[in-house]
C-alpha positions, 0 to 999 in steps of 0.5 A, a space after each residue: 536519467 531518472 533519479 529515485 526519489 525513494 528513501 527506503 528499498 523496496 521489497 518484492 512481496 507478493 500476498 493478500 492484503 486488505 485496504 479498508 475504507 470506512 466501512 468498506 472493505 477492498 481485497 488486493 494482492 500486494 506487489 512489493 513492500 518498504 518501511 514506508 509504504 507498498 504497491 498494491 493491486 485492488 479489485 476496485 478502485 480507490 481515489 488519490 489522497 485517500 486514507 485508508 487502513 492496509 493489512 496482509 491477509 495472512 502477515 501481521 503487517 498493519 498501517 494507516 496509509 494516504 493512497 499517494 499514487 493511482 495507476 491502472 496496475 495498482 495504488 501506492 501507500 504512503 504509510 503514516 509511520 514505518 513499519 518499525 514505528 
């Protein structure tokens, strides 16, 4: 039996966000949201441990976040504080 190792709940939560790399900025569409991080969809790639600054395109929800987990369907967020931070 797989045990959950997440510490908040998850929401699901579907909109347009943004991840930002630097200078380079990556659309993405956002699948479900915690106090401490989210699952995201991008249009191209990032790599894992990366650090990248989140935000909704149309939420005023922002985050500096570390990319914690990378699969063909999307990227997971570990954001540096919660979202109540």
């Amino acid at each position: 039996m797989h045990k959950e190792k997440r510490q908040h709940t998850r929401l699901v939560l579907h909109s347009k966000a943004n991840i930002k790399i630097g200078d380079l900025s990556i659309e993405a569409a956002s699948e479900n949201l915690s106090l401490k991080g989210a699952f995201v969809a991008a249009v191209r790639p990032v790599e894992l441990n990366d650090v990248v600054a989140f935000s909704f395109t149309n939420i005023p929800i922002s985050a500096k976040a570390k990319v914690v987990r990378v699969t063909d369907r999307g990227i997971g967020l570990q954001f540096e504080n919660t979202l109540l931070d």
